[in-house]
C-alpha positions, 0 to 999 in steps of 0.5 A: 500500500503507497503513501497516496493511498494512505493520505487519500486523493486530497493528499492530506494528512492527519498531524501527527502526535509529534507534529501538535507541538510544533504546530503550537509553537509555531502559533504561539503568538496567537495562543499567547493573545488569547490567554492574555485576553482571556485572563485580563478580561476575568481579571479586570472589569474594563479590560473589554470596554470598547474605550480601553480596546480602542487604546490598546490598538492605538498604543499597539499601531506604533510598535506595530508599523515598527514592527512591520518595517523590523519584519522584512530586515529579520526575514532577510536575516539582518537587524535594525537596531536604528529604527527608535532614534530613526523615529525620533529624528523623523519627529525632529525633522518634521517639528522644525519644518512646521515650527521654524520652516526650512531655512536657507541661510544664505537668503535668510528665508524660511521655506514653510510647506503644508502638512503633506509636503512635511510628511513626504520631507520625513518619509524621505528622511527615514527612507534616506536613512534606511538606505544608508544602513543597507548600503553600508552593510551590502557594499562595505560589509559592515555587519548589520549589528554593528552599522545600525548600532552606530546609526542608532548614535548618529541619528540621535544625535542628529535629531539632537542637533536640529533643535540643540536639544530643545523641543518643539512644544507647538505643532499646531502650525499658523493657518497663514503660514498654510502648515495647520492640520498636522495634529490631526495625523495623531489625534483624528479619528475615522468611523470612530477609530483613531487614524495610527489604527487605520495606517497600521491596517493599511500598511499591514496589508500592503505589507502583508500583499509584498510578502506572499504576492511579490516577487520581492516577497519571495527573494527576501524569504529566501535571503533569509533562508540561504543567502548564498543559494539565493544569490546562485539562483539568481536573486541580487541579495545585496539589492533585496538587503537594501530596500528592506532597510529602507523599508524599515526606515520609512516605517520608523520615520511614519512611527515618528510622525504620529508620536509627534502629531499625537504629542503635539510637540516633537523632542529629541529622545522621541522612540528611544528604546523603541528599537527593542520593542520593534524586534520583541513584536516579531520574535513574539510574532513567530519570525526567527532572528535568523531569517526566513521564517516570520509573516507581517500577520505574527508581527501584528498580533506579537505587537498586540500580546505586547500591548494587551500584557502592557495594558492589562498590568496598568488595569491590575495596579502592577508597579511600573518596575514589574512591568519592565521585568515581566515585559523582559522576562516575555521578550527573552521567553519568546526567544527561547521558544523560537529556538526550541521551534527550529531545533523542533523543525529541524528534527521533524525535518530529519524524521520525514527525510528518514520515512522517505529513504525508507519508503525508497528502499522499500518500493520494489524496483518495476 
């Protein structure tokens, strides 16, 4: 009796004993937020009110676009530990063109623009900044860790020198200058949702559309997978390397765009850290630090467990120091879990290619 005959014609197979735990652990974060979820509504009467839920998915859709934009630089197996000071220096950049407009010295001018033409100036900052780490990584073979660890340095610094450190305390803009409205990015509201709710929607589904529809998609999979076989069958890694850091850059500079507009002021130490809870939301998400593996959809949902563990500890009256611990202990606990799912593939992998010598010595030959 074949194998055929044994899965049926659909060819499907009935998971295995061994298989309900890999297949666990590679749903965890979806696990995760269900327990969370359940054990804080138990727990806290106002856990599920629709305020307190429309909070949450607020404070998530920062991390969450973070998140998004880390997807792609670990899926490619690198690393962006720039993406927190690239955010503040997009918050900077986009305070002082609203606040003191772009100033050209030799004139003694101010160039004030409107709030999309500010937008666009940031995005580009971001992007800017993206492509700079994937150059210096793919054309001088700095490692990813160490380039976007200085970059970390250079872009606080430079969101430190636009202002001398000072903050731009008022964004509100003058309706004479033509730069009002940029509030509204942070603050409005659509069909009742705050507008970060709808960007991190749409970006998670444009991003979601790039990796399972592009060819794009398919060459950072397999950048992370095996580089150099990527590279043998014809992908250009190093051009793949450089548009997922600059995606991850413009995904840092739109977070530091709705920081800023939701603030209504603009400070230099805007998203530090923020780079540690970018790579927690897609390890917790499922996504392996070594690339290859991870889907935009974990990401979102590892930035909700997050979010939902942050507010529910607020809800229950946990210290602020505890919440760091346990907010680290998780971290490092996702990341234990994720290399108890590759030793788990890895095994399952050598098991199967196991069965199939076995059924090839056993077919009688025709």
């Amino acid at each position: 009796m074949n194998a055929q005959m044994l899965t049926g014609n659909s060819g499907l197979r009935r998971p295995s004993l061994s298989s309900i735990p890999l297949l666990l652990l590679r749903f965890r974060a979806y696990l995760a937020l269900i327990v969370l979820v359940v054990l804080f509504a138990a727990t806290s009467p106002a856990f599920l009110t629709v305020r307190n839920l429309i909070i949450v998915a607020e404070q998530v859709a920062v991390f969450a676009i973070l998140g998004v934009g880390m997807t792609f630089v670990i899926l490619g197996a690198g690393i962006d530990l720039s993406v927190g000071s690239v955010a503040g220096l997009a918050a900077m950049v986009a305070g002082g063109l609203i606040s003191q407009g772009l100033r050209i010295p030799f004139f003694d001018v101010a160039i004030f623009s409107n709030v999309a033409i500010t937008c666009v100036i940031t995005l580009a900052v971001g992007t800017a900044v993206g492509v700079v780490n994937g150059v210096f990584i793919t054309r001088l073979r700095v490692t990813p860790f160490i380039q976007t660890l200085g970059m970390l340095y250079v872009a606080r610094g430079a969101a430190q020198l636009i202002s001398d450190g000072a903050t731009y305390g008022d964004l509100t803009g003058q309706t004479s200058l033509g730069n009002t409205g940029f509030l509204i990015l942070g603050n409005g509201r659509f069909l009742g949702l705050p507008y970060a709710i709808w960007i991190m929607i749409g970006l998670a589904a444009i991003a979601t559309w790039v990796m399972r529809r592009t060819v794009f998609g398919m060459q950072v999979y397999a950048l992370g997978g095996n580089e150099r076989a990527a590279e043998l069958s014809g992908v250009r890694t190093d051009r793949v390397k450089i548009y997922t850091y600059a995606i991850s850059g413009f995904c840092a500079a739109l977070a530091g765009l709705i920081i800023a507009a939701r603030l209504g002021a603009a400070n230099p130490a805007i998203g530090t850290t923020y780079e540690l809870n970018a790579i927690a939301v897609v390890v917790l998400g499922g996504a392996s630090l070594f690339g290859g593996l991870g889907t935009i959809g974990g990401t979102i949902i590892g930035a909700f467990v997050l979010g939902v563990l942050s507010n529910g500890m607020v809800l229950l009256g946990v210290s602020d120091f505890w919440q760091t611990v346990i907010t680290g202990a998780v971290i490092i606990f996702a990341v234990v879990i994720d290399q108890l799912q590759r030793r788990a593939e890895k095994a399952a992998a050598v098991r199967s290619a196991a069965r199939q010598q076995h059924v090839g010595t056993d077919t009688p030959a025709s």
